[in-house]
C-alpha positions as CSV (number, residue, x, y, z in Angstrom):
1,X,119.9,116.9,84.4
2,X,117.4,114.7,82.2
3,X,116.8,111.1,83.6
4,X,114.9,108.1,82.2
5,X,113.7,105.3,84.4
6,X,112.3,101.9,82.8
7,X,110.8,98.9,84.6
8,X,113.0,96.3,83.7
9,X,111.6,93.2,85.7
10,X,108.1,92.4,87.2
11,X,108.0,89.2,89.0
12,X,104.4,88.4,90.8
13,X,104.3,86.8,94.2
14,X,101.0,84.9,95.6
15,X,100.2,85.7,99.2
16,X,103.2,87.8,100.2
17,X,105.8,84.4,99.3
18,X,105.3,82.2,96.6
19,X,106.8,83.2,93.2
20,X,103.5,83.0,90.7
21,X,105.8,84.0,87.7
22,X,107.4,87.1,85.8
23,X,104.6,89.6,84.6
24,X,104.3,90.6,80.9
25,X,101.7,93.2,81.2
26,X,99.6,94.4,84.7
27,X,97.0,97.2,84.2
28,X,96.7,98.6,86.9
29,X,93.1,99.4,87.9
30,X,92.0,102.9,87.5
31,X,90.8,105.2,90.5
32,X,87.8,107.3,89.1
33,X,86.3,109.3,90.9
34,X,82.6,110.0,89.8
35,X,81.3,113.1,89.6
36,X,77.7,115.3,90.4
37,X,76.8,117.9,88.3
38,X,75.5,121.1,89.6
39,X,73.2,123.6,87.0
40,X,71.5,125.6,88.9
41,X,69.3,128.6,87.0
42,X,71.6,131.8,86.6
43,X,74.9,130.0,86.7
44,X,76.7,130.8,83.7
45,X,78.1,127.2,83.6
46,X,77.7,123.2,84.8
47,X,79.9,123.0,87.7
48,X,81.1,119.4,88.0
49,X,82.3,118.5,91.3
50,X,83.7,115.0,92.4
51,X,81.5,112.6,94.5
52,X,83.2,110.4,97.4
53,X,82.4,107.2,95.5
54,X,84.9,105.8,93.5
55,X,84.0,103.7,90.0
56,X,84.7,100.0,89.7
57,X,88.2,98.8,90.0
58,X,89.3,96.4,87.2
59,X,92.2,95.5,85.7
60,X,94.4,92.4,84.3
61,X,97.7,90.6,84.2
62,X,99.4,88.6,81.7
63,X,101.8,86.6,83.4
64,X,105.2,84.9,81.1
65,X,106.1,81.4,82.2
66,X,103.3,80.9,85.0
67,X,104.0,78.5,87.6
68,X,101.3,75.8,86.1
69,X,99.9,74.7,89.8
70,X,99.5,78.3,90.8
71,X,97.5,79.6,88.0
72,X,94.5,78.0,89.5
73,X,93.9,81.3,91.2
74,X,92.7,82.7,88.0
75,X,90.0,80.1,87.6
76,X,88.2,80.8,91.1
77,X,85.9,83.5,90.9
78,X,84.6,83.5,94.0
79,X,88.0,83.1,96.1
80,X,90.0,86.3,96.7
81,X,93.6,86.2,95.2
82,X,96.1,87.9,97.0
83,X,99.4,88.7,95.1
84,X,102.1,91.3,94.6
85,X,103.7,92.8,91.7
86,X,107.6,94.6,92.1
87,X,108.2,97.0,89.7
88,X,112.2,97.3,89.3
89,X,112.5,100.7,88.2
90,X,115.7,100.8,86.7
91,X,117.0,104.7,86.9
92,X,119.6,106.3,84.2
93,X,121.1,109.4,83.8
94,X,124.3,110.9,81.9
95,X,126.5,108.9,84.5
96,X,125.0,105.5,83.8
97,X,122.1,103.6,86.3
98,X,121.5,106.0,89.0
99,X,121.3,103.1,92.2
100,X,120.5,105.9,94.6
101,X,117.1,106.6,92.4
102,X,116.0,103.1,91.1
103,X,113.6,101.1,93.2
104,X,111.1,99.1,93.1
105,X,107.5,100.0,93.2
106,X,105.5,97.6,95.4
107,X,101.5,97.0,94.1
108,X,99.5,94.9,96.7
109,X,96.6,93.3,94.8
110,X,93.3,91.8,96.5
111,X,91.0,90.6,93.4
112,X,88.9,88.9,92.2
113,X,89.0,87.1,89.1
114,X,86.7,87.5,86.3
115,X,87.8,85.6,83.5
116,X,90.7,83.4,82.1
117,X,92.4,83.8,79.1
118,X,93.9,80.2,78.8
119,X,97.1,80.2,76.9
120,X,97.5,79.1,73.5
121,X,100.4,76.6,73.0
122,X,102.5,77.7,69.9
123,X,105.7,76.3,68.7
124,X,109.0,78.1,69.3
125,X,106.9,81.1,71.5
126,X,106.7,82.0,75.5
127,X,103.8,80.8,77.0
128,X,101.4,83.4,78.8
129,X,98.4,83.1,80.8
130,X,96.1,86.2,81.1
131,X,93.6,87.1,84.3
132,X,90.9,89.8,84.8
133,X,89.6,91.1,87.9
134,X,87.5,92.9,90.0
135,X,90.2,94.7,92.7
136,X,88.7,95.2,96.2
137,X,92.2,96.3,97.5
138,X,95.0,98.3,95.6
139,X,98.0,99.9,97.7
140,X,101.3,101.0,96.2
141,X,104.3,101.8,97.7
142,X,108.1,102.3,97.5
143,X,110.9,100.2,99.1
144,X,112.1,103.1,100.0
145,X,109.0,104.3,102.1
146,X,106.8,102.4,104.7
147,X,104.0,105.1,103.7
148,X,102.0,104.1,101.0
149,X,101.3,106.3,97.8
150,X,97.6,104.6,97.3
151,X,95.7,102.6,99.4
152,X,91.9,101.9,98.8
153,X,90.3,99.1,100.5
154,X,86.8,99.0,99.5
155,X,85.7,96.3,102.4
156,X,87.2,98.2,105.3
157,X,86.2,101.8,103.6
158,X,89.4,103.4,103.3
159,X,90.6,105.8,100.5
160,X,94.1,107.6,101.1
161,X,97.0,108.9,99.5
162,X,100.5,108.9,101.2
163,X,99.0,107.6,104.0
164,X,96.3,111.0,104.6
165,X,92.7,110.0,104.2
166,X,91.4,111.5,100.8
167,X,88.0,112.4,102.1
168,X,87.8,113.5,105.9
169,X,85.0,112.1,108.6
C-alpha cells in the first residue's frame, strides 16, 4: 500500500529546553566521504575507494518568528550553539494519518556559526532570521528509537551509523 509522509512542523530548541522558534528551512549538513584514487599501470580502470576522513560539515537554518533575545547565538562565532530541530513527520495512507508510522525525527546540532543573514523588516510578511554554520556534531534519531541513525562527533572522533562504528579500530 502507497504511503506519503510530510514534515508538517519544525520547532528548534536551544540547549535541549528553550523554544528558539519554528524552522522554515534547515539544511542539513552533508556527510562526504572523500575519496583516494588508485591507477596503478595495467589496471584497466581508476579504482576510487573512500578515505576515512569525512569533508567539512556545513549547513543553515532559517528560522520563522525567532525569539528576538535568542538569536544572539547566530552572531557568536566563536561560541558553540547547541540546538535541536523535531521533525514531525506526519504519515498518510489510504485510511487517513497513519499514528502508528508518524514520528518525529530528532537532529541534535553542535555548530558553529558562520554568518548572519539579518532579517529584512517588510510590511504585511513573516519575519525570518537565517544562520550558517560550521557543524562539529550531527546525530539523528527517532522517538521511537534510543539508537541513533547518524552520529559524527568530530571533537571526540566518532563516526557511526545506527549506533555501529562506520570505520573499525
Amino acid at each position: 500500500m502507497l504511503q506519503y509522509g510530510q514534515v508538517t512542523d519544525a520547532p528548534v530548541y536551544l540547549e535541549d529546553k528553550e523554544l528558539l522558534g519554528i524552522c522554515n528551512e534547515f539544511n542539513i549538513p552533508e556527510l562526504e566521504s572523500g575519496t583516494v584514487e588508485h591507477d596503478t599501470l595495467g589496471s584497466v580502470g581508476v579504482l576510487m575507494l573512500p578515505r576515512r576522513g569525512l569533508s567539512g560539515l556545513t549547513g543553515s537554518i532559517k528560522l520563522l518568528f525567532p525569539e528576538p533575545e535568542m538569536v544572539s547565538i547566530f552572531s557568536r562565532p566563536n561560541k558553540a550553539a547547541r540546538f535541536q530541530v523535531h521533525q514531525k513527520i506526519d504519515v498518510f495512507d489510504a485510511d487517513g494519518l497513519n499514528e502508528e508510522k508518524s514520528t518525529t525525527l530528532i537532529t541534535h546540532v553542535r555548530a558553529l556559526f558562520t554568518k548572519n543573514a539579518f532579517a529584512s523588516v517588510k510590511k504585511g510578511e513573516a519575519q525570518e532570521d537565517t544562520g550558517e554554520f560550521s557543524c562539529t556534531y550531527l546525530m539523528q534519531r527517532l522517538t521511537s528509537s534510543e539508537t541513533p541513525l547518524v552520529e559524527v562527533d568530530l571533537f571526540a572522533n566518532i563516526y557511526k551509523v545506527n549506533g555501529e562504528d562506520v570505520w573499525p579500530d
